[in-house]
N, CA, C and O atoms as CSV, one atom per row, in Angstrom:
chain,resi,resn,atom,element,x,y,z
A,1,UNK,N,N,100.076,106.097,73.699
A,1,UNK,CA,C,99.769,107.504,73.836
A,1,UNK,C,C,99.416,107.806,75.292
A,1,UNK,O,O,98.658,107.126,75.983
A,2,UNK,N,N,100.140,109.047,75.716
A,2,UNK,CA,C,99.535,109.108,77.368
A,2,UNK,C,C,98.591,109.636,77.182
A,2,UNK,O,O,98.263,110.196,76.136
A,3,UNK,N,N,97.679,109.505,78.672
A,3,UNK,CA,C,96.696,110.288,78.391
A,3,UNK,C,C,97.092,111.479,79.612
A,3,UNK,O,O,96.833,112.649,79.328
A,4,UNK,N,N,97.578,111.242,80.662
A,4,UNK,CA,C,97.845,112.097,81.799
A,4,UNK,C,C,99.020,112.678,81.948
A,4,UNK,O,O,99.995,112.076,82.398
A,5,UNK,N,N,99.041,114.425,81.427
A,5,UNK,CA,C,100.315,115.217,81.525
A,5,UNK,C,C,100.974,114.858,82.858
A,5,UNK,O,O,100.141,114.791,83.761
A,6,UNK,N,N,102.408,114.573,83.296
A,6,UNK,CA,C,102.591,114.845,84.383
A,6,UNK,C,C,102.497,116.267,84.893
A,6,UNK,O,O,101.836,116.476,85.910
A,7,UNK,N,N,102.933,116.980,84.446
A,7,UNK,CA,C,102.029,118.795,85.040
A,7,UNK,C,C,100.924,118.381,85.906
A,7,UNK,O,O,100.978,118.605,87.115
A,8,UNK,N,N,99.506,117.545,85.139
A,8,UNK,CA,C,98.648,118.023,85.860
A,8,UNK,C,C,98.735,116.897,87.232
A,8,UNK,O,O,98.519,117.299,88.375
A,9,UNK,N,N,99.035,115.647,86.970
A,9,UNK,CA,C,99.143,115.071,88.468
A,9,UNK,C,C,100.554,115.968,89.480
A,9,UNK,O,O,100.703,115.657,90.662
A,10,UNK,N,N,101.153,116.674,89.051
A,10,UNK,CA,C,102.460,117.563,89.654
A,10,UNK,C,C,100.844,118.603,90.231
A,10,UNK,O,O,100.153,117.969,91.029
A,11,UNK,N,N,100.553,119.378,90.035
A,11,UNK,CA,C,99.636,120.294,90.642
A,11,UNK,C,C,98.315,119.431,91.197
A,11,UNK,O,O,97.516,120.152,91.793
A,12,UNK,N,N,98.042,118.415,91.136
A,12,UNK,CA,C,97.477,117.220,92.305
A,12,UNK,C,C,97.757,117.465,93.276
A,12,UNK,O,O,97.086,118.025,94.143
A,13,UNK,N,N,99.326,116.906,93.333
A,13,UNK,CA,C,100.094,116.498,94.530
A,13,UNK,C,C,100.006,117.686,94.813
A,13,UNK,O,O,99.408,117.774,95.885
A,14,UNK,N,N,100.388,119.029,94.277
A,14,UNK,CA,C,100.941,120.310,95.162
A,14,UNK,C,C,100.093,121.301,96.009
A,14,UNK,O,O,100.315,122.078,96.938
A,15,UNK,N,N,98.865,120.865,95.158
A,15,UNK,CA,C,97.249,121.216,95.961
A,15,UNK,C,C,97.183,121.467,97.127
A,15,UNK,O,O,97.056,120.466,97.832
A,16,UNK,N,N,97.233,122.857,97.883
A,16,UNK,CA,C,97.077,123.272,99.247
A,16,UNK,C,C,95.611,122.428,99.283
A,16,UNK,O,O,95.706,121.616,100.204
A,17,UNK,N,N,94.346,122.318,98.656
A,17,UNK,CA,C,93.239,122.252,98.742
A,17,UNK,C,C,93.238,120.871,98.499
A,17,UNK,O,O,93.559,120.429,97.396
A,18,UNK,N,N,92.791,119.907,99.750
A,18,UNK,CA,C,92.539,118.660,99.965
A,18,UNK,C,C,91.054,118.039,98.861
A,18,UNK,O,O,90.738,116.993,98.295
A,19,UNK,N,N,90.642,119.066,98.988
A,19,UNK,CA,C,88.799,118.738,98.325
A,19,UNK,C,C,89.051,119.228,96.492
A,19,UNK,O,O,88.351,120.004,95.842
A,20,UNK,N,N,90.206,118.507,96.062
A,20,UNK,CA,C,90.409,119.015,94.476
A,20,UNK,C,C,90.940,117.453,93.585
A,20,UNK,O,O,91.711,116.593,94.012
A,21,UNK,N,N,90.421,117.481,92.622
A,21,UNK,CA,C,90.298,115.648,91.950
A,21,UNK,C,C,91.221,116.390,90.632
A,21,UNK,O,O,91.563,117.544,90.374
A,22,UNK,N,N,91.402,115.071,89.990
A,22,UNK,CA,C,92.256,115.261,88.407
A,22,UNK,C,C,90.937,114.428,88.075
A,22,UNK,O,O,90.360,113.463,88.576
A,23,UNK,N,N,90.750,115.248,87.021
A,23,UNK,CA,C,89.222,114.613,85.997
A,23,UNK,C,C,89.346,114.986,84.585
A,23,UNK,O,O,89.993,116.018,84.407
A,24,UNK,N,N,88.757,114.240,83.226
A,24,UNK,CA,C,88.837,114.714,82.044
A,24,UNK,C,C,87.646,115.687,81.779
A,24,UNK,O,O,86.467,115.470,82.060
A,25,UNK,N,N,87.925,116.284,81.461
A,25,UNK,CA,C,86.830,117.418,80.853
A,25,UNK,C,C,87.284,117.729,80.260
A,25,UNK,O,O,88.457,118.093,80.345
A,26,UNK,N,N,85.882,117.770,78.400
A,26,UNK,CA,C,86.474,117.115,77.077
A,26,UNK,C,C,87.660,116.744,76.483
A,26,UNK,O,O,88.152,117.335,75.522
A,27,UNK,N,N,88.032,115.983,76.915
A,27,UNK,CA,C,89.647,115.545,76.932
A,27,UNK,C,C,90.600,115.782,77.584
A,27,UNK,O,O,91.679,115.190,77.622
A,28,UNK,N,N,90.265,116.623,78.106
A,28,UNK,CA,C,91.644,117.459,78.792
A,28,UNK,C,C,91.688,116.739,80.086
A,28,UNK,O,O,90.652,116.480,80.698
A,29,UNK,N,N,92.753,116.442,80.477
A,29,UNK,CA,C,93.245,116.924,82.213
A,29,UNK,C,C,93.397,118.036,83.096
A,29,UNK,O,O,94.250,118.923,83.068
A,30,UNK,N,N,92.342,117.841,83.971
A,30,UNK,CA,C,92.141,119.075,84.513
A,30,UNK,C,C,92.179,118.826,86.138
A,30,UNK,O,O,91.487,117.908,86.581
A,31,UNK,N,N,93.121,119.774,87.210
A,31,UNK,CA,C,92.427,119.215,88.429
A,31,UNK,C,C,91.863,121.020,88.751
A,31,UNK,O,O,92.183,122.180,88.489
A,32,UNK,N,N,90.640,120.071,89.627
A,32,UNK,CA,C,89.286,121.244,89.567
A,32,UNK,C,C,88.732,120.854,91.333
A,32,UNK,O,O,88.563,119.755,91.861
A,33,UNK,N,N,88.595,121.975,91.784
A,33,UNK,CA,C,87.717,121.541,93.067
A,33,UNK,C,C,86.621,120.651,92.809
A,33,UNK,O,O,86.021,120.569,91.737
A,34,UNK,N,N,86.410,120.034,93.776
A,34,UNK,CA,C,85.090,118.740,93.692
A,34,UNK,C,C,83.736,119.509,93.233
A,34,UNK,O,O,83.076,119.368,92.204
A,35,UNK,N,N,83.571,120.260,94.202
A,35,UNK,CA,C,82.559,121.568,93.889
A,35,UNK,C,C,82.164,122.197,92.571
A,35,UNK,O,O,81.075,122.695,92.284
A,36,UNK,N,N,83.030,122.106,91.975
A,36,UNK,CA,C,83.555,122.478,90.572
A,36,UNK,C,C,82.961,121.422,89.411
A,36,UNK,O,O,82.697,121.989,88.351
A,37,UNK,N,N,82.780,120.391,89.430
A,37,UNK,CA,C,82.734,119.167,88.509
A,37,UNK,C,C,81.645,119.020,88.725
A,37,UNK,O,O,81.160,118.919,89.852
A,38,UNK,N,N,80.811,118.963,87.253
A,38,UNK,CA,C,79.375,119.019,87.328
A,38,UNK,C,C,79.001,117.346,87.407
A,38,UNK,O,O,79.944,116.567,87.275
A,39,UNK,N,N,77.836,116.880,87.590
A,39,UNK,CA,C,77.313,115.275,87.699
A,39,UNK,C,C,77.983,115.069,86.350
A,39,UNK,O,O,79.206,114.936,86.409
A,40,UNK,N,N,77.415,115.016,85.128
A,40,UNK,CA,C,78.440,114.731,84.027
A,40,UNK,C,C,79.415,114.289,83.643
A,40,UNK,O,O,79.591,113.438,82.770
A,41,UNK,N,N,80.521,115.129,84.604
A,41,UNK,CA,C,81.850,114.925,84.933
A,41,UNK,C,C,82.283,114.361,85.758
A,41,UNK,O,O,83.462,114.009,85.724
A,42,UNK,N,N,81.118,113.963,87.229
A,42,UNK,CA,C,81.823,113.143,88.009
A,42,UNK,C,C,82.486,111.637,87.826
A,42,UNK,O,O,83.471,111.202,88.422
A,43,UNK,N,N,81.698,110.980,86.865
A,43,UNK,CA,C,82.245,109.622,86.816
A,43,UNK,C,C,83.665,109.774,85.304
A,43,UNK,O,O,84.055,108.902,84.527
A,44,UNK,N,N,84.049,111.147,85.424
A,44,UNK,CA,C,85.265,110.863,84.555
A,44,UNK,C,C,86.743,111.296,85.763
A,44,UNK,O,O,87.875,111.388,85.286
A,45,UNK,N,N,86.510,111.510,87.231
A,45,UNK,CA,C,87.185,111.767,88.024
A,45,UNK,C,C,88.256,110.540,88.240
A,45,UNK,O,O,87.806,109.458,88.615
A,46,UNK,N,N,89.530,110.675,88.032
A,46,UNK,CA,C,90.518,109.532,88.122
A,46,UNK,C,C,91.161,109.810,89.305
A,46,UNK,O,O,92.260,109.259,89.355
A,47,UNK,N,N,90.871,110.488,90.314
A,47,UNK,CA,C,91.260,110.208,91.567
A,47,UNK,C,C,91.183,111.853,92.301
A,47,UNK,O,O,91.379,112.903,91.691
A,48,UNK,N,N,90.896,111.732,93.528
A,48,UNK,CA,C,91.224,113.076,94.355
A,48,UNK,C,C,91.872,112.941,95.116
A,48,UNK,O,O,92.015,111.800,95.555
A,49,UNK,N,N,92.634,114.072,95.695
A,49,UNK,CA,C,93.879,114.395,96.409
A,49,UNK,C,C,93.568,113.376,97.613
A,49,UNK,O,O,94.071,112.270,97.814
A,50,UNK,N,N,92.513,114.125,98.419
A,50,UNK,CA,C,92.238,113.651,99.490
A,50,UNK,C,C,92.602,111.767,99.786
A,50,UNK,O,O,92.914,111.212,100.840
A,51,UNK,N,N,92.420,111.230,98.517
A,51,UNK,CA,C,92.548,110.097,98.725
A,51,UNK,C,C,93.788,109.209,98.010
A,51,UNK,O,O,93.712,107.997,97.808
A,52,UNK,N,N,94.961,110.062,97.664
A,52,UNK,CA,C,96.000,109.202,97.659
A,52,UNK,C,C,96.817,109.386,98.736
A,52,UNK,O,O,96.845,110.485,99.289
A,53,UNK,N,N,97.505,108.450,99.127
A,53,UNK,CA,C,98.324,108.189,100.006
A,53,UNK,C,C,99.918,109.332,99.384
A,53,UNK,O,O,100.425,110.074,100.225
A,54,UNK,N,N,100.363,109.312,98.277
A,54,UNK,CA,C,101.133,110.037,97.977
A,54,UNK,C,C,101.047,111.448,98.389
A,54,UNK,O,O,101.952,112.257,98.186
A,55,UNK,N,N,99.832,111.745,99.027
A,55,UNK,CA,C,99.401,113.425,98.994
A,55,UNK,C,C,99.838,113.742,100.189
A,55,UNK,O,O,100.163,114.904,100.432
A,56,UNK,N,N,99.917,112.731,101.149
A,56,UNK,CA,C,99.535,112.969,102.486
A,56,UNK,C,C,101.288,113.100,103.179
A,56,UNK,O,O,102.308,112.449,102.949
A,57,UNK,N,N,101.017,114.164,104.016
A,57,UNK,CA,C,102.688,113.955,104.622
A,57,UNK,C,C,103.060,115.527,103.973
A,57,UNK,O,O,102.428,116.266,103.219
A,58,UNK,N,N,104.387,115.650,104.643
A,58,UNK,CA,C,105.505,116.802,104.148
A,58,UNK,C,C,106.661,116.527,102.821
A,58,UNK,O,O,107.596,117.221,102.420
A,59,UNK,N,N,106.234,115.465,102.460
A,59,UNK,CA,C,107.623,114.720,101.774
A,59,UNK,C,C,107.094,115.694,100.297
A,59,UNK,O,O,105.978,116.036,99.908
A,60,UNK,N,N,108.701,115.951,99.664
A,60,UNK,CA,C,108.655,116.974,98.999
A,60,UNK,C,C,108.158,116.169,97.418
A,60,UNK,O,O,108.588,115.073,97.057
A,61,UNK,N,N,107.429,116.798,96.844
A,61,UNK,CA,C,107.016,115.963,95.333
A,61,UNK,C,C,108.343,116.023,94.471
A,61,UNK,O,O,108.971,116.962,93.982
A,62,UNK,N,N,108.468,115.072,94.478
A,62,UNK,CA,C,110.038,114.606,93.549
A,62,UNK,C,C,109.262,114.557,91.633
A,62,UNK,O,O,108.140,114.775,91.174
A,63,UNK,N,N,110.017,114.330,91.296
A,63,UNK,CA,C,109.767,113.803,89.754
A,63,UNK,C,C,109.619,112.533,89.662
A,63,UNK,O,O,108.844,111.956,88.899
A,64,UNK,N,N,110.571,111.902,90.663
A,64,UNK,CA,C,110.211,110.041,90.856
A,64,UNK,C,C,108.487,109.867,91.042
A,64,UNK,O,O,107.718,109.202,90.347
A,65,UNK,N,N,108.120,110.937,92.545
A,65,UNK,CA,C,107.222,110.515,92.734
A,65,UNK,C,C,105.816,110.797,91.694
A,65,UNK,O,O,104.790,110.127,91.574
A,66,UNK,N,N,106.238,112.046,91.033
A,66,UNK,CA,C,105.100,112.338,89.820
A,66,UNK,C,C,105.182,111.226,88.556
A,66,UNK,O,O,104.251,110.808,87.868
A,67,UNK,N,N,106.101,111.010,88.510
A,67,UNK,CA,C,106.611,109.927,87.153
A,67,UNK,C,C,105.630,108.549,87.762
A,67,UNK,O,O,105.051,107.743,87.034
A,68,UNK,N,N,105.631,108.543,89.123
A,68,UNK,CA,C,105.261,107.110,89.442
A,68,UNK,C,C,103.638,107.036,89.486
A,68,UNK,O,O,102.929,106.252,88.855
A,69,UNK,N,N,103.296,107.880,90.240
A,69,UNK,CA,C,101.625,108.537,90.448
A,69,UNK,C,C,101.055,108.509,88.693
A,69,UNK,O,O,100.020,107.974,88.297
A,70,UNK,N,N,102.065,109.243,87.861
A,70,UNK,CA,C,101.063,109.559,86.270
A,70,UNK,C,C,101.425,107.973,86.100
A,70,UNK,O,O,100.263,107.615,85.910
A,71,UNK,N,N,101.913,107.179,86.053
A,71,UNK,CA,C,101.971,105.592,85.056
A,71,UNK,C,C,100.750,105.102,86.367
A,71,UNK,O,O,99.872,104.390,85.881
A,72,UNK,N,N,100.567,105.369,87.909
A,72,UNK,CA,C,99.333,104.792,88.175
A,72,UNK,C,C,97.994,105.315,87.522
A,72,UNK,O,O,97.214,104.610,86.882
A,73,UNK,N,N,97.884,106.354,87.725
A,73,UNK,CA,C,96.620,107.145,87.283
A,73,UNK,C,C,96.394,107.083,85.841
A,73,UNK,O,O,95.349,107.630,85.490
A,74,UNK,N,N,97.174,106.503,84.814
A,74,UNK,CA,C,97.039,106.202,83.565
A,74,UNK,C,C,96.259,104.837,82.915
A,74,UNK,O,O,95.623,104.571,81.896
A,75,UNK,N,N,96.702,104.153,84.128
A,75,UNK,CA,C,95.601,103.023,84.285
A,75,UNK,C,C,94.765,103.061,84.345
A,75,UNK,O,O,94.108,102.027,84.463
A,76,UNK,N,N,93.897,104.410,86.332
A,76,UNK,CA,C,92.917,104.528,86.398
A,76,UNK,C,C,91.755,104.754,85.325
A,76,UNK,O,O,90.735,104.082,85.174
A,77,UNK,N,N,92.414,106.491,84.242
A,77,UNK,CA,C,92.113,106.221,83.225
A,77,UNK,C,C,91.574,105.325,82.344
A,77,UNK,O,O,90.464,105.427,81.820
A,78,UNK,N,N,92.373,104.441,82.185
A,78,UNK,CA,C,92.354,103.886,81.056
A,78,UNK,C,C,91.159,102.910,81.351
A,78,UNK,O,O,90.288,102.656,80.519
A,79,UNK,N,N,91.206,102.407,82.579
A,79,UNK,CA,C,89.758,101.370,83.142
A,79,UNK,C,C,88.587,102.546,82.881
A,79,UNK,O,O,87.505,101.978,82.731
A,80,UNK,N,N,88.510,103.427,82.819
A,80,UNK,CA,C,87.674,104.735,82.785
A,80,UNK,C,C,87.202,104.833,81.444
A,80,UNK,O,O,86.154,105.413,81.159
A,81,UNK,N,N,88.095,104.174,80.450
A,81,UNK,CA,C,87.596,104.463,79.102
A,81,UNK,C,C,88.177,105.208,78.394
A,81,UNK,O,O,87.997,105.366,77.186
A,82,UNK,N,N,89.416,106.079,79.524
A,82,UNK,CA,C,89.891,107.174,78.626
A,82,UNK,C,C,90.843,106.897,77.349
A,82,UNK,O,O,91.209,107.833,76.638
C-alpha cells in the first residue's frame, strides 16, 4: 500500500517556497510551510524542499523524477512509522 501520493511529492518539487516540508497530518500527505506544522507534527515531517537535492536547480520535474523521489520518500515514511 503506498503511503505517498505522487501529487503531493509533484507539488514538493514545484514549491516556489524553499521553507515548505511533505508531512502526515492525520494520515494525509500534506506539504505545508514549516511555519505551519505544529510541534506535534514536526516529527511526522518526511522531508523538506530545502533539503533535497532533487529540488535544487532549473531541471524541469519529469514524472521519472517524481516516480523516483515518491519510492524514496516512501521509505522515509515508512522508518517514520507511517
Amino acid at each position: 500500500m503506498a503511503l505517498l501520493d505522487p501529487d503531493c511529492v509533484r507539488r514538493l518539487l514545484e514549491s516556489a517556497d524553499p521553507d515548505v516540508a511533505l508531512v502526515f497530518v492525520r494520515g494525509e500527505c500534506l506539504v505545508l510551510p514549516l511555519d505551519q506544522i505544529d510541534e506535534r507534527h514536526r516529527l511526522l515531517v518526511i522531508a523538506r524542499r530545502a533539503d533535497l537535492p532533487e529540488a535544487a536547480g532549473d531541471r524541469p520535474v519529469t514524472e521519472e523524477r517524481v516516480e523516483t523521489l515518491t519510492r524514496c520518500l516512501e521509505n522515509v515514511a515508512r522508518d517514520l512509522g507511517g
